[in-house]
Jmol script that loads the backbone (N, CA, C; Angstrom):
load data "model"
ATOM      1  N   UNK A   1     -20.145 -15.466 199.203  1.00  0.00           N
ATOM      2  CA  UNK A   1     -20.658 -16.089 200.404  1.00  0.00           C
ATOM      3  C   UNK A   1     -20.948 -15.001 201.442  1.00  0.00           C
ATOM      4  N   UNK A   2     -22.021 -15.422 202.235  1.00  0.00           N
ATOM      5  CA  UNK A   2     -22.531 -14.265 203.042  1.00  0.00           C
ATOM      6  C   UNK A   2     -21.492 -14.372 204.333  1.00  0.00           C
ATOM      7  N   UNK A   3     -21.485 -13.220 204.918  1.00  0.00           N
ATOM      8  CA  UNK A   3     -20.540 -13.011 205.963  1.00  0.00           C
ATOM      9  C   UNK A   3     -21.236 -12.296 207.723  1.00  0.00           C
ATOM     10  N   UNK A   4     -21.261 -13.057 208.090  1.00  0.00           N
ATOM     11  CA  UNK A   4     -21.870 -13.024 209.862  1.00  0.00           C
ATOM     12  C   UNK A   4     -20.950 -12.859 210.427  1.00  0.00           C
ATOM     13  N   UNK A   5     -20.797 -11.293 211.200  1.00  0.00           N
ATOM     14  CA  UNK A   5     -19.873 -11.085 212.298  1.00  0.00           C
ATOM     15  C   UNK A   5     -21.006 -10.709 213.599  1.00  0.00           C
ATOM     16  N   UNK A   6     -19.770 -11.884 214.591  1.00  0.00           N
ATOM     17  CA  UNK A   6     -20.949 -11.210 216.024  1.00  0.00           C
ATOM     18  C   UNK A   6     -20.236 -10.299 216.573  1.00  0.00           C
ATOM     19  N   UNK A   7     -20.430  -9.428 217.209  1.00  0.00           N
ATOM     20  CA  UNK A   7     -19.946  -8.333 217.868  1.00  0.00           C
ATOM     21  C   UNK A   7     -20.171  -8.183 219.204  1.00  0.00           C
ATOM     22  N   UNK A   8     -19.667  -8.377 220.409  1.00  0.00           N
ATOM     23  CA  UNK A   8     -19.831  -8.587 221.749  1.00  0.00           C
ATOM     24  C   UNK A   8     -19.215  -7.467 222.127  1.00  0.00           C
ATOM     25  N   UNK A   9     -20.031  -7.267 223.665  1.00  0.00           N
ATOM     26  CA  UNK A   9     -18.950  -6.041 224.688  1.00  0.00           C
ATOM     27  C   UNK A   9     -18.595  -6.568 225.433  1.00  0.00           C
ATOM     28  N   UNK A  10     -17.186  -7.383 225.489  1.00  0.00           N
ATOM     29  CA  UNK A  10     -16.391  -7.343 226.635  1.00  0.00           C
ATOM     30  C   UNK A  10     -15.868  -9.205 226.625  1.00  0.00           C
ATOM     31  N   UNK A  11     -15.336  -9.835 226.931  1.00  0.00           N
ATOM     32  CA  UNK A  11     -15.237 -11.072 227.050  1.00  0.00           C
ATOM     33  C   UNK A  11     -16.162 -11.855 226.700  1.00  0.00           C
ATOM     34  N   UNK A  12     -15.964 -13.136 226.330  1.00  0.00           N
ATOM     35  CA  UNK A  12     -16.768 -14.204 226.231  1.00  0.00           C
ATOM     36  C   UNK A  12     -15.846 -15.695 227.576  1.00  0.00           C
ATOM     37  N   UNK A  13     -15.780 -15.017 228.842  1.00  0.00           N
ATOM     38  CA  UNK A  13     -15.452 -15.928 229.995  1.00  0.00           C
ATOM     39  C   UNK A  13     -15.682 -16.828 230.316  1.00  0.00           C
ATOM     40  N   UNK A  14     -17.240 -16.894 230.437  1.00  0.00           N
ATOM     41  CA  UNK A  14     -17.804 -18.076 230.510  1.00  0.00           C
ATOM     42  C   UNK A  14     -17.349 -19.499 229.409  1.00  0.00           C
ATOM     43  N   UNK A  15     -16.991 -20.409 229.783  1.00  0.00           N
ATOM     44  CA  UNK A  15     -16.805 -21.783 229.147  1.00  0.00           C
ATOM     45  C   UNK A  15     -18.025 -22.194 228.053  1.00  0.00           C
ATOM     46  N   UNK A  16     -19.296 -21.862 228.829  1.00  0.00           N
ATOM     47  CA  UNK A  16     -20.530 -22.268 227.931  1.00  0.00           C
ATOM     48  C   UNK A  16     -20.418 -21.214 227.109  1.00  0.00           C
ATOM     49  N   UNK A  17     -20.390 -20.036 227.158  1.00  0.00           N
ATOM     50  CA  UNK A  17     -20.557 -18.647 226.070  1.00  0.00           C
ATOM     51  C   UNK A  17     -19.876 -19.121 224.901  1.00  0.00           C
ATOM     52  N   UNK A  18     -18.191 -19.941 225.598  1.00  0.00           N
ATOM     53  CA  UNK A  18     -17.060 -19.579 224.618  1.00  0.00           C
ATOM     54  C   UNK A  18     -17.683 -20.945 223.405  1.00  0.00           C
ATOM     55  N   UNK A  19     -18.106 -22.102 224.202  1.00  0.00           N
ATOM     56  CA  UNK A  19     -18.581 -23.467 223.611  1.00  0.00           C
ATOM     57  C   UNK A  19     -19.902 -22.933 223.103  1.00  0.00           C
ATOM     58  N   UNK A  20     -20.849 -22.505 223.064  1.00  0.00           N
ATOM     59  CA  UNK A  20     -21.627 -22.004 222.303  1.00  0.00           C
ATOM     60  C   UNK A  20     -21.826 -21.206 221.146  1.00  0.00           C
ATOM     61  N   UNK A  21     -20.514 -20.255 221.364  1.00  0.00           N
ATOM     62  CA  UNK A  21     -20.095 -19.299 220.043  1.00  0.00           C
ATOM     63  C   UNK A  21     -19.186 -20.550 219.292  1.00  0.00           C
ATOM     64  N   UNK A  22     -18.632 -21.812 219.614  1.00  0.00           N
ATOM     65  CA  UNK A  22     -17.753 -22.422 218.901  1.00  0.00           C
ATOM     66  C   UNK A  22     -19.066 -23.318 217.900  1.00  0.00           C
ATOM     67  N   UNK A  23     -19.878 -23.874 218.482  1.00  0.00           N
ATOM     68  CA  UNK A  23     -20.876 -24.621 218.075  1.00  0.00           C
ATOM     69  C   UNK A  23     -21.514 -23.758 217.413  1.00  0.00           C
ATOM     70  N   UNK A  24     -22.351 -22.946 217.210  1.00  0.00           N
ATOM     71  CA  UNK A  24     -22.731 -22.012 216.510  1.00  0.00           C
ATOM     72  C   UNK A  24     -22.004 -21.739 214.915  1.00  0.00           C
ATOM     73  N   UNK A  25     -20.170 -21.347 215.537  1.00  0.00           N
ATOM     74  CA  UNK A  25     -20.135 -21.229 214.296  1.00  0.00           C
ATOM     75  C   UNK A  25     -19.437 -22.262 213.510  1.00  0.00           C
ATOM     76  N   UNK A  26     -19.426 -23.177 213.999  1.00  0.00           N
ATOM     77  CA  UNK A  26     -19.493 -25.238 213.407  1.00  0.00           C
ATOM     78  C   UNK A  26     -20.748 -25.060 212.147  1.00  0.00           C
ATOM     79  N   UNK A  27     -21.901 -24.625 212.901  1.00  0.00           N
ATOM     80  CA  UNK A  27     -23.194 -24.837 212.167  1.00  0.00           C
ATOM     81  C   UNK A  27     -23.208 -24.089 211.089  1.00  0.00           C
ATOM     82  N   UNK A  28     -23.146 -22.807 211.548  1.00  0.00           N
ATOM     83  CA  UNK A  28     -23.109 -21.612 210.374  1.00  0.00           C
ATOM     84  C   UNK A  28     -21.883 -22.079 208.870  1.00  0.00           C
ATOM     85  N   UNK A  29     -20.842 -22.546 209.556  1.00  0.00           N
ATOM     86  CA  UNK A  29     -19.581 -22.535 208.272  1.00  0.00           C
ATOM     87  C   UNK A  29     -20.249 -23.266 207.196  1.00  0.00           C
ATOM     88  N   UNK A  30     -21.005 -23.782 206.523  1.00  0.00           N
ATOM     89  CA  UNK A  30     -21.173 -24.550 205.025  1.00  0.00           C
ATOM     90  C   UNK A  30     -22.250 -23.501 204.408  1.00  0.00           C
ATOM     91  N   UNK A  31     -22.683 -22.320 205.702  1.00  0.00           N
ATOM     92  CA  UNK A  31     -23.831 -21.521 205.118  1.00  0.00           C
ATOM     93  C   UNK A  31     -23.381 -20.006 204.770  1.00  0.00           C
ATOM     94  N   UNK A  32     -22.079 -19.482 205.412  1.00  0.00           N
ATOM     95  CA  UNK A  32     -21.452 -18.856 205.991  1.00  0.00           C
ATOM     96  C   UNK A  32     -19.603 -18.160 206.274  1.00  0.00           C
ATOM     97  N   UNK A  33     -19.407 -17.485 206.502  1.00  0.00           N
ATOM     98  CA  UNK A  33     -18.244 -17.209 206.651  1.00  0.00           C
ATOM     99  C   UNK A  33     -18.382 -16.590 208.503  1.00  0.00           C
ATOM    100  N   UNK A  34     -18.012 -17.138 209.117  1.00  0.00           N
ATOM    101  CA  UNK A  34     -18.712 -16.396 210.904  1.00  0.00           C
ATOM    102  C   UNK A  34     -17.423 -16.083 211.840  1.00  0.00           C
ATOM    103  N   UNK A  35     -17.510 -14.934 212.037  1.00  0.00           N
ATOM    104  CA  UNK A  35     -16.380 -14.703 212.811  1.00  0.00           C
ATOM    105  C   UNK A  35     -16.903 -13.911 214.548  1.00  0.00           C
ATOM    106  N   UNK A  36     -15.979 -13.502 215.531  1.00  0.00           N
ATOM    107  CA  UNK A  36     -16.467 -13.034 216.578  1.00  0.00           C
ATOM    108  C   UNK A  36     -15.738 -12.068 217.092  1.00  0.00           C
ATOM    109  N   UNK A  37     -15.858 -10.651 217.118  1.00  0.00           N
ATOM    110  CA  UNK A  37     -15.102  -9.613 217.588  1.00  0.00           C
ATOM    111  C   UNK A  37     -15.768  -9.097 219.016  1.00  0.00           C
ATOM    112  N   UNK A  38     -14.751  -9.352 219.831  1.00  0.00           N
ATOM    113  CA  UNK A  38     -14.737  -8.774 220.859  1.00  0.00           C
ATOM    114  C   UNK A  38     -14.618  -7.226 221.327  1.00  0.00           C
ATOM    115  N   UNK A  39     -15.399  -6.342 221.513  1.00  0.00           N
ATOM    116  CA  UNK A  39     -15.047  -5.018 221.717  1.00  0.00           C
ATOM    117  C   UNK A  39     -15.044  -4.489 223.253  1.00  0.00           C
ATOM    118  N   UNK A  40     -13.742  -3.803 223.721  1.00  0.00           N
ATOM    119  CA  UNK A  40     -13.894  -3.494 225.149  1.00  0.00           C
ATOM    120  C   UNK A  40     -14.589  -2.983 225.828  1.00  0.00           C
ATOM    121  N   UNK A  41     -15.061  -3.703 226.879  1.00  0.00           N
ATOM    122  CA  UNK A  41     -16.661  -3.149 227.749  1.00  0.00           C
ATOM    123  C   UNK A  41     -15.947  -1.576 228.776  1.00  0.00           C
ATOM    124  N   UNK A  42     -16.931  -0.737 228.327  1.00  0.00           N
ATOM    125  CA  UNK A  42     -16.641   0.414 229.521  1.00  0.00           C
ATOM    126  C   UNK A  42     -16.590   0.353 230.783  1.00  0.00           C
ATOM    127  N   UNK A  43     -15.327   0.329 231.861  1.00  0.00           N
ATOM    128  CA  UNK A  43     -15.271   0.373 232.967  1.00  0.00           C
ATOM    129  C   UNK A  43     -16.461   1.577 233.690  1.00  0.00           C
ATOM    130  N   UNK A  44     -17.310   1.486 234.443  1.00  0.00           N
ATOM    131  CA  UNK A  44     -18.135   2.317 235.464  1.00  0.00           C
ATOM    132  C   UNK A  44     -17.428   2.169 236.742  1.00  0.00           C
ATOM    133  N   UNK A  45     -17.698   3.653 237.326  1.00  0.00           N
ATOM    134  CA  UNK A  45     -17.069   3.646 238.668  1.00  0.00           C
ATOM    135  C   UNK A  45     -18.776   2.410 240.101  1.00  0.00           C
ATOM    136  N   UNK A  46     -17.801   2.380 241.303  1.00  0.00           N
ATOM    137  CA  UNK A  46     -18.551   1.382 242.042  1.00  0.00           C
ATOM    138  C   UNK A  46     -19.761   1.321 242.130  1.00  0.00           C
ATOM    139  N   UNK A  47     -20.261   3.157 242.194  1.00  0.00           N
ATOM    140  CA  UNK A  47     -21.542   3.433 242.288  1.00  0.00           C
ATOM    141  C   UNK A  47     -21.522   4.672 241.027  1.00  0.00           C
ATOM    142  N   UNK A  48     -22.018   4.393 240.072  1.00  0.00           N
ATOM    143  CA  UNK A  48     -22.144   5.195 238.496  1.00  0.00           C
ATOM    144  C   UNK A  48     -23.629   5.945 238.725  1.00  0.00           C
ATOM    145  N   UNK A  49     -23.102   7.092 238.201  1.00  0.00           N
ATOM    146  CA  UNK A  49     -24.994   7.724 238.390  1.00  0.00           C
ATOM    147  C   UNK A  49     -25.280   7.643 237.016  1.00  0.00           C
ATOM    148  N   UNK A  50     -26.424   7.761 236.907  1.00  0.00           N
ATOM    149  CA  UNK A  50     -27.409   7.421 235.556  1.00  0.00           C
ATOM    150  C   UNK A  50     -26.515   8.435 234.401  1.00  0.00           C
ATOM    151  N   UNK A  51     -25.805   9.909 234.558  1.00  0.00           N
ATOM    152  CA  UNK A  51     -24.892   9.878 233.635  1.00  0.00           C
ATOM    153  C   UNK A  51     -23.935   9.633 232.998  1.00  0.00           C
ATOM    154  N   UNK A  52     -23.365   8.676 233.969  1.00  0.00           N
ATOM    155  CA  UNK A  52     -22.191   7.678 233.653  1.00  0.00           C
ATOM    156  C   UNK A  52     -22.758   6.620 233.030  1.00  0.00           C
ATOM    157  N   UNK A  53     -23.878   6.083 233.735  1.00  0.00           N
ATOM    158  CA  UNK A  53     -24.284   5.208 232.984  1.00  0.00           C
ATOM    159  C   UNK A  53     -24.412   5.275 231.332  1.00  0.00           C
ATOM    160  N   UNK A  54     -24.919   6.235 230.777  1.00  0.00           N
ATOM    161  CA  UNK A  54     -25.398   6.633 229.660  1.00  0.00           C
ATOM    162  C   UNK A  54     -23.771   6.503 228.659  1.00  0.00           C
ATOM    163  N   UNK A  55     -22.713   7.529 229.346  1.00  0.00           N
ATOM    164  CA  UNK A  55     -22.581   7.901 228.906  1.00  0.00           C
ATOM    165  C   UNK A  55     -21.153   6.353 228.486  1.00  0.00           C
ATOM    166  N   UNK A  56     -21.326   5.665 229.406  1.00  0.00           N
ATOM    167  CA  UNK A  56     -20.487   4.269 228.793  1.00  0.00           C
ATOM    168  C   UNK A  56     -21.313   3.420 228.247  1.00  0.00           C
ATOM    169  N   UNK A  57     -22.545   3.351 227.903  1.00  0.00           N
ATOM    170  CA  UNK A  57     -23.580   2.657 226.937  1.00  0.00           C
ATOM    171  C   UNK A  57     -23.192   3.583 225.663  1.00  0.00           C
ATOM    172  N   UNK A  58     -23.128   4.598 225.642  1.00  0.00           N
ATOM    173  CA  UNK A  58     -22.889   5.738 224.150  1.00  0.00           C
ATOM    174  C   UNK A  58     -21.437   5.024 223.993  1.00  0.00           C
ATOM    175  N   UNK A  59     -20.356   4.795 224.846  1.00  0.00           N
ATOM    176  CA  UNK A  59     -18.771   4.940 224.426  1.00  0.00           C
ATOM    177  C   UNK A  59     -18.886   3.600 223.604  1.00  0.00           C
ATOM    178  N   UNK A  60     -19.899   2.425 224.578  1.00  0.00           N
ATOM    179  CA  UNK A  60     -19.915   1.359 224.266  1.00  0.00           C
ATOM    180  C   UNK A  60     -20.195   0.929 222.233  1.00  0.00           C
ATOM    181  N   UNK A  61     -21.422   2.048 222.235  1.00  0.00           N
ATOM    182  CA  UNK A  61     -22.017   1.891 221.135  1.00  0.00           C
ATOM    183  C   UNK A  61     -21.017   2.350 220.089  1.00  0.00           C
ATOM    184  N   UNK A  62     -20.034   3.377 220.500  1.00  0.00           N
ATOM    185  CA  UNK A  62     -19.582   4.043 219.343  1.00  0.00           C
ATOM    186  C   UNK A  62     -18.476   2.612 218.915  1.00  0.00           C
ATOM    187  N   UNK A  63     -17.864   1.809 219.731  1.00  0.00           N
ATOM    188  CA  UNK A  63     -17.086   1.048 219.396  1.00  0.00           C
ATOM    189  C   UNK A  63     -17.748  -0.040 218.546  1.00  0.00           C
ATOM    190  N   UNK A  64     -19.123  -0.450 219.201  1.00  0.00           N
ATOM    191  CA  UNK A  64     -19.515  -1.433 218.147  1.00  0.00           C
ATOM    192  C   UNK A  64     -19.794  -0.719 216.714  1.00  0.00           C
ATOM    193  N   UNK A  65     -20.421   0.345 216.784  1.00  0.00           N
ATOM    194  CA  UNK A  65     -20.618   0.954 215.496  1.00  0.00           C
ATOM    195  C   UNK A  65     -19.236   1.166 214.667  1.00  0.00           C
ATOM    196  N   UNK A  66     -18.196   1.429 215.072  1.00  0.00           N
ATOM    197  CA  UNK A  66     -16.778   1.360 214.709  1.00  0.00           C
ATOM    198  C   UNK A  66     -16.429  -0.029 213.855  1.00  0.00           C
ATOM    199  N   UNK A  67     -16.654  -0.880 214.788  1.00  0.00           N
ATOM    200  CA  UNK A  67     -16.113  -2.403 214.068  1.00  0.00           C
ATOM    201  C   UNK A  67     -17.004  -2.829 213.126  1.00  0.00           C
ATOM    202  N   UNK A  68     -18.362  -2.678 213.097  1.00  0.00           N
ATOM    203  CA  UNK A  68     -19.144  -3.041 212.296  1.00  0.00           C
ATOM    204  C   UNK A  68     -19.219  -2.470 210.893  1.00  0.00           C
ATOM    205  N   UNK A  69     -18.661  -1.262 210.623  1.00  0.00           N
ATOM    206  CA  UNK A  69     -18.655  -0.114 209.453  1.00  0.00           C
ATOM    207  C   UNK A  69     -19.741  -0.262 208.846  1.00  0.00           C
ATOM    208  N   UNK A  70     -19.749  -0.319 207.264  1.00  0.00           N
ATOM    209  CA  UNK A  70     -20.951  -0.150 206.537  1.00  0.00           C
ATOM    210  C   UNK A  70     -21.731  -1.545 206.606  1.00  0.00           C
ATOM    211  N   UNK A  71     -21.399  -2.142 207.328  1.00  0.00           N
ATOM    212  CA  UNK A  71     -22.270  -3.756 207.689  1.00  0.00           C
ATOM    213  C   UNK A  71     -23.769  -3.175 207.970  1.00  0.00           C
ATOM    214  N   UNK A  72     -24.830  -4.624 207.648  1.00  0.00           N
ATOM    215  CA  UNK A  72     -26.120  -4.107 208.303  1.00  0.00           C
ATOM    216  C   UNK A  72     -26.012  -4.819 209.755  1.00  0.00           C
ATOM    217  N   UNK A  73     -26.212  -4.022 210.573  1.00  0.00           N
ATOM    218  CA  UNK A  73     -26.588  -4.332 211.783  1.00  0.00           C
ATOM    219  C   UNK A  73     -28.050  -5.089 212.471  1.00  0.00           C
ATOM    220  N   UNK A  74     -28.094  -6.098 213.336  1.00  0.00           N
ATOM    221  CA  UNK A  74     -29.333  -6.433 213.927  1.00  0.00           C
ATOM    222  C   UNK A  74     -28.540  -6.453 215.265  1.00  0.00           C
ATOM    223  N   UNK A  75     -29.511  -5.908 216.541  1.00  0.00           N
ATOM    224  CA  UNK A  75     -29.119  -5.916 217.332  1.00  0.00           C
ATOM    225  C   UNK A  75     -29.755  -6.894 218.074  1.00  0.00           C
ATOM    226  N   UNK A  76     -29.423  -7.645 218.471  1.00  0.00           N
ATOM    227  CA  UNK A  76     -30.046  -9.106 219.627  1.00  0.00           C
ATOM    228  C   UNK A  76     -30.133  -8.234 220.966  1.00  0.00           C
ATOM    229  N   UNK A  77     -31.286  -8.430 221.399  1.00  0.00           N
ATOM    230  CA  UNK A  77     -31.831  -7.797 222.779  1.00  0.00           C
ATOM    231  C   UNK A  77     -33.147  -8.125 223.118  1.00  0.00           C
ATOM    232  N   UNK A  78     -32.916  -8.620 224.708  1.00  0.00           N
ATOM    233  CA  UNK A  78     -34.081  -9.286 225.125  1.00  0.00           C
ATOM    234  C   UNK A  78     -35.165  -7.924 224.734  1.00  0.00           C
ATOM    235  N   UNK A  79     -35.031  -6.941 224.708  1.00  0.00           N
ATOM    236  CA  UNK A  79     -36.251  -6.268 224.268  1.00  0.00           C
ATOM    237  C   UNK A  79     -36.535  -5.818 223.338  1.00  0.00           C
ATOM    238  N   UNK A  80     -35.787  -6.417 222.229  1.00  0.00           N
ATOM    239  CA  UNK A  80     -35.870  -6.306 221.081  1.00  0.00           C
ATOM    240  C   UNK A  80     -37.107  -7.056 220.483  1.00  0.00           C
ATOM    241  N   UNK A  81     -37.838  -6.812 218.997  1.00  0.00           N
ATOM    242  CA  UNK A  81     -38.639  -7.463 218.402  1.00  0.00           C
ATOM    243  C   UNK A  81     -38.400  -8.306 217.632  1.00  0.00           C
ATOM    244  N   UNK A  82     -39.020  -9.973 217.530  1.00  0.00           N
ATOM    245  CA  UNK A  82     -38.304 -11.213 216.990  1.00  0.00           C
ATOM    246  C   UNK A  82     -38.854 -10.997 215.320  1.00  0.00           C
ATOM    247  N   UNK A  83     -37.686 -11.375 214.315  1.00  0.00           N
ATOM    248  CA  UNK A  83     -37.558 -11.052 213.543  1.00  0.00           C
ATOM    249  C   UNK A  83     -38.202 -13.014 212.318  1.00  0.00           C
ATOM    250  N   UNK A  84     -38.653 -13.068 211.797  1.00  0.00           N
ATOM    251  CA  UNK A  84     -38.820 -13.939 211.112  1.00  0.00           C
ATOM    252  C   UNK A  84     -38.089 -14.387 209.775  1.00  0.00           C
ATOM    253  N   UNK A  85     -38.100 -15.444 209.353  1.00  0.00           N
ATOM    254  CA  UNK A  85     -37.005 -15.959 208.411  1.00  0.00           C
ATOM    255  C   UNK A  85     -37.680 -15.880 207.539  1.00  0.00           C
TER     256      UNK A  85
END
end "model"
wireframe off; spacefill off
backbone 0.3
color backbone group
């Protein structure tokens, strides 16, 4: 059976996020095995300059790349390109 892990940075707080990842993976289970790992979002100081910035988007990445191991990755991003079934 195929196996779907989502991989998030930082909480899922929101009530709708948390009820949406629950519904989601309601749907997925008869197709699926779906689980949801949370990975810790990089604290930035109040005002971060563009190398801080970078450089907790890189810390960020290395953790998702960490949990994910030899998995294939798709990354969901509004500027990402939509992928067809």
């Amino acid at each position: 059976m195929l196996t779907v892990t989502l991989l998030c940075v930082g909480k899922l707080k929101e009530t709708y996020w948390r009820d949406a990842c629950a519904e989601y993976a309601k749907r997925m289970g008869p197709f699926c095995r779906f689980s949801l790992v949370e990975v810790e979002e990089h604290r930035l100081p109040e005002r971060p300059s563009a190398a801080e910035i970078q450089a907790g988007l890189a810390a960020e990445g290395r953790r998702l790349l960490q949990k994910a191991g030899r998995a294939r990755i798709v990354a969901l991003c509004i500027e990402g390109k939509t992928l067809s079934s």
